[in-house]
N, CA, C and O of each residue as an XYZ file, in Angstrom:
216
protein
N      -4.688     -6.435     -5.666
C      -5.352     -5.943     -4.483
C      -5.548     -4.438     -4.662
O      -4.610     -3.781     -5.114
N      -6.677     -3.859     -4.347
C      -7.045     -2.506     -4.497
C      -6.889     -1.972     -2.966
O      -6.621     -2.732     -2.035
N      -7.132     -0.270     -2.791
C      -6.614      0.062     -1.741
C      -7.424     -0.305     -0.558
O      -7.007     -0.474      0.588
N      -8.637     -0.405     -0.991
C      -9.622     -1.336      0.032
C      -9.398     -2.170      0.216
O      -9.439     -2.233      1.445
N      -9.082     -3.231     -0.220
C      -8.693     -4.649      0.387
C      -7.172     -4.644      1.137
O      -6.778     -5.341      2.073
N      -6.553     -3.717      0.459
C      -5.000     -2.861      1.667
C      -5.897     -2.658      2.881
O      -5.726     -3.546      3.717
N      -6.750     -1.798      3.198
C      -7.043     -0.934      3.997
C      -7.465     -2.276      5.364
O      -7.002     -2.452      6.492
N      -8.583     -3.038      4.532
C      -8.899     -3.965      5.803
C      -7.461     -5.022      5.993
O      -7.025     -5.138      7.138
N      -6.878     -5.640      5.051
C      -5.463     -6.280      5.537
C      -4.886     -5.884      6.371
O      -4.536     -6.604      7.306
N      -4.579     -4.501      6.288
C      -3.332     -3.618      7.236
C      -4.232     -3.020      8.336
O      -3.653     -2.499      9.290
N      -5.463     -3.032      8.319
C      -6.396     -2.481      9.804
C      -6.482     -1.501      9.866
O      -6.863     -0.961     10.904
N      -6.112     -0.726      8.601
C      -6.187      1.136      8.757
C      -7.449      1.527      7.883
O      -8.229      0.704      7.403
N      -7.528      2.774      7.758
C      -8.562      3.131      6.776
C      -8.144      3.391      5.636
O      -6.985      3.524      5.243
N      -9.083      3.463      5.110
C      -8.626      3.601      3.463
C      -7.826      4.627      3.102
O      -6.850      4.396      2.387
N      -8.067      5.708      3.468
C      -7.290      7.183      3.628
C      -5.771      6.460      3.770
O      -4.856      6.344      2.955
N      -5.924      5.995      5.272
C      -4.490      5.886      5.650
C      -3.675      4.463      4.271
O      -2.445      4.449      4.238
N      -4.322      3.597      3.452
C      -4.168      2.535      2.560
C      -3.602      3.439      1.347
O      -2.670      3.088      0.624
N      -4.298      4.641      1.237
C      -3.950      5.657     -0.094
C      -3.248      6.150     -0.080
O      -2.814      6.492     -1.180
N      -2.270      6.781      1.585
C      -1.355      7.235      1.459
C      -0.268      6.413      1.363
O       0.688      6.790      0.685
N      -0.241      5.329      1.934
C       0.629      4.047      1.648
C       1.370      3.974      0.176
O       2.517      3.680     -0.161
N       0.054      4.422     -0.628
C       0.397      3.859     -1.841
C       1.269      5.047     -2.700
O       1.725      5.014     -3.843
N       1.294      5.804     -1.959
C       1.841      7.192     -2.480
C       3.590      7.231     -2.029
O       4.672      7.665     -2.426
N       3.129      6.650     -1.205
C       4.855      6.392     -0.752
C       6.430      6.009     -1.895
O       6.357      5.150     -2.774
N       7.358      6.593     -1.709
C       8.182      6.351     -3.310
C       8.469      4.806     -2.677
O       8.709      4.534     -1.501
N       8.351      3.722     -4.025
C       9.053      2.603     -4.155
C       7.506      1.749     -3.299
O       7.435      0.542     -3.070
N       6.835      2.396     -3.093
C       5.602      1.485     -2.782
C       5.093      0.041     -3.955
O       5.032      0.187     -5.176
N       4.876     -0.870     -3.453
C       4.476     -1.576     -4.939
C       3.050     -1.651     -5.547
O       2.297     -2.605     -5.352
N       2.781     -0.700     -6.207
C       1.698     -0.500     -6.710
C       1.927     -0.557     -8.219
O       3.115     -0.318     -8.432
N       1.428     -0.723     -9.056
C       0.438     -0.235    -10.022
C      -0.496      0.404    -10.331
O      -1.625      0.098     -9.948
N      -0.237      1.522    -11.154
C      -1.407      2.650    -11.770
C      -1.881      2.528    -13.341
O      -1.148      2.528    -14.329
N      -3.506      2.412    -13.284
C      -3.835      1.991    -13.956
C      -4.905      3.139    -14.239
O      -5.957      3.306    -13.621
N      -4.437      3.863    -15.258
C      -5.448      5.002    -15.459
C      -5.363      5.918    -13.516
O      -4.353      6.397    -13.002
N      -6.300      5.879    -13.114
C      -6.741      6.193    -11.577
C      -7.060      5.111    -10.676
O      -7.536      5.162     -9.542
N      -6.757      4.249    -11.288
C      -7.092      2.736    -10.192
C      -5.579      2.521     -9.888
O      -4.586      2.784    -10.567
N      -5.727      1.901     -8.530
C      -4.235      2.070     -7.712
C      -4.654      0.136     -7.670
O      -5.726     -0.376     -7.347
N      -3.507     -0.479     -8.073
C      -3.272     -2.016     -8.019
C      -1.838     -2.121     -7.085
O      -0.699     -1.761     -7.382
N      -2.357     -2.759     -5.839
C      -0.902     -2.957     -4.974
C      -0.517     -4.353     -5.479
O      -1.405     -5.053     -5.965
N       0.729     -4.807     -5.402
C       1.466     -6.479     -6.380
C       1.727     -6.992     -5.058
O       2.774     -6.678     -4.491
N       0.656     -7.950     -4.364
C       0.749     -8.606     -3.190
C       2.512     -8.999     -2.863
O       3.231     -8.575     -1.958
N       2.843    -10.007     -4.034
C       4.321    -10.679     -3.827
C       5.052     -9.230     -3.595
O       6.051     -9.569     -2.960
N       5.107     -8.089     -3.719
C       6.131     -7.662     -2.878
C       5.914     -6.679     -1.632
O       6.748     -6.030     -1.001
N       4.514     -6.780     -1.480
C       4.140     -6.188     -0.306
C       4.721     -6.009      1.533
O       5.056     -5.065      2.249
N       4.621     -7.113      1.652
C       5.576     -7.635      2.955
C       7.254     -7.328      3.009
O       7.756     -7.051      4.098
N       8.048     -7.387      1.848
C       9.367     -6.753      1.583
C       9.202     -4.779      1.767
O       9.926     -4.036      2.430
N       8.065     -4.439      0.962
C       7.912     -3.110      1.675
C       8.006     -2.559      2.498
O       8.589     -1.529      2.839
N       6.951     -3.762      3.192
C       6.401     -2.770      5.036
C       7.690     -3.854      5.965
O       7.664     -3.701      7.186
N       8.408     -4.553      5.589
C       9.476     -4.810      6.435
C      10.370     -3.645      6.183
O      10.742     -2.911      7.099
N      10.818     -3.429      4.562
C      12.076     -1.971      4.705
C      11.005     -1.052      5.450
O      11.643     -0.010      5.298
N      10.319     -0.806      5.864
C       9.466      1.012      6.513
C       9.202      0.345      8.123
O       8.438      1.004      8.828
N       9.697     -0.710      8.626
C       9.234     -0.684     10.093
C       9.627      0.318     11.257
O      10.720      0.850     11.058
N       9.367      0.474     11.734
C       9.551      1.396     12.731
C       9.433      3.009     12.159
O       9.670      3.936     12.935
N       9.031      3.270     10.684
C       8.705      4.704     10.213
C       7.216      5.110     10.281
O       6.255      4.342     10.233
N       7.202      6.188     10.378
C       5.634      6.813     10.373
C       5.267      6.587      8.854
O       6.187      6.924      8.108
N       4.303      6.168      8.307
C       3.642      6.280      7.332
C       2.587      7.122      6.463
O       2.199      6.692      5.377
């Protein structure tokens, strides 16, 4: 999943999908400058960060 397809999943904008991905321990993959989020551990993420500002 790229940060666009983050962006409409999670209902934010892309901006707000990019900073997501910047976050330490986020699950992404960097690939050259292409940002790859790893769906299977996505949801374990944004459960540890609930209730934090992003």
């Amino acid at each position: 999943m790229n940060t666009k397809e983050l962006a409409i999943l999670l209902d934010v904008s892309e901006a707000n999908a990019r900073r997501i991905t910047h976050i330490q321990g986020a699950p992404v993959l960097r690939i050259g400058r292409d940002i790859r989020i790893i769906i299977s551990k996505l949801d374990q993420f944004l459960e540890e960060h609930i209730g934090e500002v992003l």
